[in-house]
N, C-alpha and C positions, 0 to 999 in steps of 0.2 A: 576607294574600297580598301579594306585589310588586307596586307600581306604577308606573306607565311614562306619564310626560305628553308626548302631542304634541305643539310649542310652537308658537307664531306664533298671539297670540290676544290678547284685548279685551273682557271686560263682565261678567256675572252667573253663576249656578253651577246645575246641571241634576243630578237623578236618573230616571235612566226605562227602556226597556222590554229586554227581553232573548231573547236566540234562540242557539239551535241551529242551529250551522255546523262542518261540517265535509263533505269529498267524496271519493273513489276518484280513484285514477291520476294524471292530471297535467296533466288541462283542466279542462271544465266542471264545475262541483259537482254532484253527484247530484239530482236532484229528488226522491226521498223523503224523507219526513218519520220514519220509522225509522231506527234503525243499519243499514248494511249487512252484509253478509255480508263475511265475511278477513279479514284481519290489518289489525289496525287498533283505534282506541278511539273511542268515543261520545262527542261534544264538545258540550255546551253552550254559545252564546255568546252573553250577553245583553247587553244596554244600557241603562242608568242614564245618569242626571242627578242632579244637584245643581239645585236648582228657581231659576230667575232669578228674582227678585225680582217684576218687573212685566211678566214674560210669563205670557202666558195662553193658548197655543199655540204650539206649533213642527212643521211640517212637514219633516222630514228627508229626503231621497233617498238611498238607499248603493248607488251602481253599481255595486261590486265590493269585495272584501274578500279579503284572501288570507293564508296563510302563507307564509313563504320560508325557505327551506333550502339546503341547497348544492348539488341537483339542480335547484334553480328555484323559481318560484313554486306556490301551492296552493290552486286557486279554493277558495272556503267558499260563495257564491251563487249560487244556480240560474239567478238574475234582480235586477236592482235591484228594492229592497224602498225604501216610504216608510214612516216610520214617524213617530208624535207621540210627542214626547218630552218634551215639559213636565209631563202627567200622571200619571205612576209614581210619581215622589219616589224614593222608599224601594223599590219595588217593582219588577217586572220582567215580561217577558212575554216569550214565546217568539220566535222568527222562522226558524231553518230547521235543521232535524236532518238531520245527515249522518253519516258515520263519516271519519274522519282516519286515514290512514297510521302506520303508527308510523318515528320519525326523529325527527330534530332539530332543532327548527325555531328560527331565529335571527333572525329579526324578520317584522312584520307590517306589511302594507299597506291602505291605505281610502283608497276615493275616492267622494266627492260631487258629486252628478251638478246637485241642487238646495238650496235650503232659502227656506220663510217663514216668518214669525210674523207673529202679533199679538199687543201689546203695549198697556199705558196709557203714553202719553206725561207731557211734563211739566206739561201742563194737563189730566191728568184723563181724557182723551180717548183711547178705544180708535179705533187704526190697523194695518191688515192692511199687510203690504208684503212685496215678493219679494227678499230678498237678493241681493247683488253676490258671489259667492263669489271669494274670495281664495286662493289656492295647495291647493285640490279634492284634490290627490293628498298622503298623511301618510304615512309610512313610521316606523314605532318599532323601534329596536332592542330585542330583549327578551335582556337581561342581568340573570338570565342565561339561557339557551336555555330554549326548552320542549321538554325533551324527553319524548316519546311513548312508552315502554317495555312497559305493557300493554296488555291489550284492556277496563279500569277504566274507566269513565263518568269525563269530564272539564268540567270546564264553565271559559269563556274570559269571563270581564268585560269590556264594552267599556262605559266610563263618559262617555259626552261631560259636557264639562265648559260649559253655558250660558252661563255669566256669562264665559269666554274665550272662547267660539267666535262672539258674536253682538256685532256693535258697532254704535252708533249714532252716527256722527259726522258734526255737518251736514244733517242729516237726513236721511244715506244710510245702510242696513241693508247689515252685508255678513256673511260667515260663513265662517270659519277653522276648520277641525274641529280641537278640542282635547280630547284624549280621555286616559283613564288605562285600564291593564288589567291584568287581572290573570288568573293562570291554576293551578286547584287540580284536583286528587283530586274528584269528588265525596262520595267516603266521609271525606274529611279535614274538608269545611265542616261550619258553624256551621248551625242547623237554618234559620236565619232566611235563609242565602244560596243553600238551597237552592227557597226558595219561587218560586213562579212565578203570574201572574195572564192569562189571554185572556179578551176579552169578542167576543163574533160567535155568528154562526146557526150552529144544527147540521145537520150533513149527514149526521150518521148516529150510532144508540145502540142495542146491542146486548147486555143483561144478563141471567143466567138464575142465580137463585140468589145473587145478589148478588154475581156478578163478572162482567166483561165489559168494553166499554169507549165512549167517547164521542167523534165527530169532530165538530172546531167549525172553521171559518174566520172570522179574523181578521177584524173590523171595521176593526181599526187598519191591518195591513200587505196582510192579503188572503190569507195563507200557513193552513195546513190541520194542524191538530196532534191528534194521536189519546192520548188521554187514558185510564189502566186506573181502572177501579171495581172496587173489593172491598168485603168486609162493615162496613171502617170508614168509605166515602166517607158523607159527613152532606152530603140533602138540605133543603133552606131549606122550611119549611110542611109542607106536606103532598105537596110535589114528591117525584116517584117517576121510576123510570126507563118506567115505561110510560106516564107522562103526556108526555113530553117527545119534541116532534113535529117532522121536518125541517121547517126555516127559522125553530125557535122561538130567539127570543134570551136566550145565556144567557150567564150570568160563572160563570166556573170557577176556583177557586185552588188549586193543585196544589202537588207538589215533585217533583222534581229525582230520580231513583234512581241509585243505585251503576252501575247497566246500562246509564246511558241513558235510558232511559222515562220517561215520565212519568204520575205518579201522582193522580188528582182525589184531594180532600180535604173541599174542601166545592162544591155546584153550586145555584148561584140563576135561576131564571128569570126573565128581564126582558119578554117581550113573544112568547107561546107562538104561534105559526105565521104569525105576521104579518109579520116581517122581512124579505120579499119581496113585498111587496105594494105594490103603486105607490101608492096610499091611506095607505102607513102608512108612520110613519117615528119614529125614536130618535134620541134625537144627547144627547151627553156633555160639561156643559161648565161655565162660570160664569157666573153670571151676575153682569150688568155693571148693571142698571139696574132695578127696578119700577115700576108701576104701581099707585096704591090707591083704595078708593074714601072714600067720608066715613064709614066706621066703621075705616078703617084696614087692612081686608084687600086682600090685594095679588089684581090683578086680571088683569094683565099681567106679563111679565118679557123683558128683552132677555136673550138666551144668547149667548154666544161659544164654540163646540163644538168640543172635542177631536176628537172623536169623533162620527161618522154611520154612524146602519147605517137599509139600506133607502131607500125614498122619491126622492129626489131628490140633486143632487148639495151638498157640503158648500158651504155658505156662509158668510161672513166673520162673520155676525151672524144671533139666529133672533128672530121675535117668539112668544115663546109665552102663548097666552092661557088664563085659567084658567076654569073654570065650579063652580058649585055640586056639580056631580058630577065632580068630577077629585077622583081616587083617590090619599093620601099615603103612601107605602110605606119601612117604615124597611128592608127587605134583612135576608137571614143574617149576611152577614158587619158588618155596623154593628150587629145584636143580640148578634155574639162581643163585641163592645167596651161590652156594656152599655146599648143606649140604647132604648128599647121605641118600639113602636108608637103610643102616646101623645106621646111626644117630639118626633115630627117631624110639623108640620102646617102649613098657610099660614102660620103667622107664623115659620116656619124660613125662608119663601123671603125672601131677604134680598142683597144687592149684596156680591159675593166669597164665596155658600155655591155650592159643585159638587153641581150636581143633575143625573141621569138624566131625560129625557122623555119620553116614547110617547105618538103622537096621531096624529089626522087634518091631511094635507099641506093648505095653502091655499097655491097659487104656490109660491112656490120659497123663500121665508123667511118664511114664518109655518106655526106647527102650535098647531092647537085641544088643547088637554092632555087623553088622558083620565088618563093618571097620570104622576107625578112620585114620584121615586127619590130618597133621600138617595144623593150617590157621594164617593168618596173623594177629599181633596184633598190637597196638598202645601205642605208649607210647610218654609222652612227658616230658621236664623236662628242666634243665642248661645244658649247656656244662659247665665240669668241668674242664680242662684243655686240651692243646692246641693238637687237633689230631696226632696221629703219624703214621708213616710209609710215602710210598710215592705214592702218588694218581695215580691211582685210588685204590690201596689196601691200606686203611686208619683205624686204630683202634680210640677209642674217649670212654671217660668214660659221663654217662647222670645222672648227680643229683638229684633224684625223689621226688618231695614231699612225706611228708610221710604221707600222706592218700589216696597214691595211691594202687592199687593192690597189685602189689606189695611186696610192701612195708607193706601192712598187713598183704595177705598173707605168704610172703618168707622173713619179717623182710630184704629187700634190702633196702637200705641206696642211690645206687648208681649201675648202669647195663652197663656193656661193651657192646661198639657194631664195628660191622665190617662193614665196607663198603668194595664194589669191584667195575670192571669194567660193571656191571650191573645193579649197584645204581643208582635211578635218582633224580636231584634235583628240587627242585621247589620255587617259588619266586625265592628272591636276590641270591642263591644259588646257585654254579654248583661246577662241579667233580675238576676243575681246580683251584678252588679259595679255596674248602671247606677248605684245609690245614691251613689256615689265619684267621679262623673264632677266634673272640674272644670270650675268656673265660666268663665263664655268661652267651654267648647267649640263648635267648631259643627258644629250636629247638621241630618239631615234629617230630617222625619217626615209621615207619609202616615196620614192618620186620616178623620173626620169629623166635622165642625164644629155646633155647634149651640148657641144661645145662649139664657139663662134671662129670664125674666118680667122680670129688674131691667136689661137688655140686657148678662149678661155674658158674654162668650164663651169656650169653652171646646172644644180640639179633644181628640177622642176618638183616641188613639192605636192603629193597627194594626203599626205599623211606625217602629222609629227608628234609623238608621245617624249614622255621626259621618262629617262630611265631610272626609277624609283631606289634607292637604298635598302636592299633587303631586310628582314626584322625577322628574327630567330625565333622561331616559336616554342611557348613553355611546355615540354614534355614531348616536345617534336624528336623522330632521329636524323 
């Protein structure tokens, strides 16, 4: 697909979350989370990152977001939506379904209300800060037009680009939205661009016969997405639709349909009715530090959280403590990529591995563990030399900057990863071809990390996109 860089930008490279926008008439965007009713098509509009090197969270604000045409502009948002966008990688996540007009629309607007991160600095040292935003309002020209001709499910990429949109200069934080886009058919994409991931509590599940369907609100943005189940959606364990209870936290990864909808595919439960419970609380994130005792099991861990659901409000830093009865859960979807219940135990928790937590709240940055989640992280970097094995079970070394994670953390230079037959690719990339990829490329991948007896590291691939060369668009600002 074409892509269109917003320019005026400064630093490292971001893949992350994705939503559904589009609205009716010629003001506000619709607040439903389905297609509407008329003439019109079903738009998908997500948001990717290329992963910055040495962020370890980004909080986004999008005020407003629009198409424009030659009768005016074309809200796509209900409301400004925040979204974290360091965590996706490869991946994508919803944020507001509407239906778009049909026309011809000849560029698109976004503006930025906020943004923060946090980062490891040059000594090592995690620092939260509120960015200075710089020129908030981007306007891309899209050459060439999008035009809208059926009522065919559409999905709109919006790519912010990290590594241009976030500078640090002086020790001032400021942020430039530099984004690429792109806009397709949903029956034209590649299986992997149609995938989609939400992690949040459920509001409602309603299945008889093994179809029906699932409502979850967003942990990340707050938005509400209703999700179909049929006879192939594959529950994680022994999760069924009758077990899964309002306010139970669950991760869902779907796809994308020809119509619009969205389709569950696989659904894991994180933390079954407790999600609103002022006692209890989840948060998503990496960890930056351990704690051990004199036999070497870690005991403590500082977390820096993507991601909060439940409990109290997100904080910059969490201290989570362990005990003898904290429960290690390797998930469904880290089991597609291979890696058992055996594999992931205290000595996975480790300084740069992304781990889920669920536990009882102490104050407002500490929670007592009772379980701990392998989660997916991101990384991006070269291909180092040419993959081996023979596809779909593919090995590949990834060259890291070294102000990544990392590469602070764990002094890694360079990180093995495995692909299999339940890797998926995305853009120029599929299972068939990846073997050919040349050397240098750079790639994203979004997997999950885990390292052997002899400390080697190796991430478990779910997801690998090539990070595309942006293309400046004519009459773009």
């Amino acid at each position: 697909m074409k892509r269109y860089l917003i320019t005026g930008l400064s630093l490292g490279v971001l893949a992350l979350t994705g939503f559904w926008l589009t609205a009716c008439g010629g003001g506000a965007a619709n607040t439903s989370n389905s297609p509407s009713s008329g003439a019109g098509a079903p738009m998908l509009v997500t948001v990717g990152d290329a992963p910055l090197s040495n962020l370890l969270s980004a909080q986004v604000t999008i005020a407003s977001l629009s198409l424009v045409n030659s009768g005016g502009s074309f809200a796509l948002l209900s409301k400004p939506r925040t979204v974290e966008l360091s965590g996706l990688g490869a991946t994508r996540e919803p944020l507001e379904l509407e239906n778009v007009p049909l026309g011809n629309y000849t560029s698109l607007t976004l503006t930025v209300s906020a943004a923060q991160a946090t980062y490891v600095n040059g000594s090592g040292q995690t620092v939260t800060s509120t960015a200075t935003l710089n020129s908030p309002t981007v306007t891309v020209a899209l050459n060439p037009a999008l035009s809208v001709t059926t009522t065919d499910g559409l999905e709109l990429q919006l790519d912010f680009n990290l590594a241009q949109s976030f500078d640090l200069t002086n020790n001032v934080l400021t942020f430039t939205p530099a984004i690429n886009t792109a806009a397709a058919q949903v029956s034209s994409e590649d299986s992997g661009d149609k995938e989609v991931e939400v992690t949040g509590s459920v509001v409602s599940v309603s299945v008889t016969n093994n179809a029906g369907s699932i409502t979850v609100k967003s942990g990340d943005s707050g938005a509400q997405f209703t999700f179909t189940i049929n006879a192939a959606t594959k529950f994680e364990g022994a999760l069924s639709p009758a077990a899964i209870q309002p306010n139970a936290l669950v991760e869902i990864q779907g796809a994308v349909q020809s119509d619009g909808s969205l389709l569950a595919t696989e659904i894991s439960a994180e933390m079954e009715g407790e999600g609103e419970n002022a006692s209890q609380q989840a948060a998503l994130g990496t960890v930056t530090a351990v704690t051990t005792d004199s036999t070497g099991a870690v005991t403590s861990f500082t977390l820096v959280p993507r991601e909060d659901f439940g409990g109290s409000d997100q904080s910059s830093t969490l201290t989570v403590s362990l005990s003898s009865s904290t429960v290690y859960n390797v998930g469904a979807f880290a089991a597609l990529e291979g890696i058992t219940a055996a594999q992931f135990t205290n000595a996975q928790i480790f300084a740069g591995q992304s781990v889920m937590v669920v536990g009882t709240v102490s104050g407002t940055a500490t929670i007592a563990a009772q379980e701990v989640d392998l989660a997916p992280l991101s990384a991006s970097g070269q291909l180092a030399a040419a993959p081996q094995g023979s596809s779909p079970d593919l090995t590949f070394t990834l060259q890291l900057a070294s102000s990544s994670g990392l590469a602070v953390y764990q002094q890694l230079t360079a990180l093995n990863v495995a692909a299999n037959a339940n890797t998926l690719y995305g853009d120029t990339l599929s299972a068939s071809t990846f073997a050919s990829t040349a050397t240098g490329t750079s790639l994203d991948v979004n997997g999950f990390l885990l390292k052997d007896a002899s400390g080697n590291f190796t991430l478990y691939a779910a997801m690998i996109s090539q990070q595309e060369t942006p293309e400046t668009p004519e009459g773009g600002d």
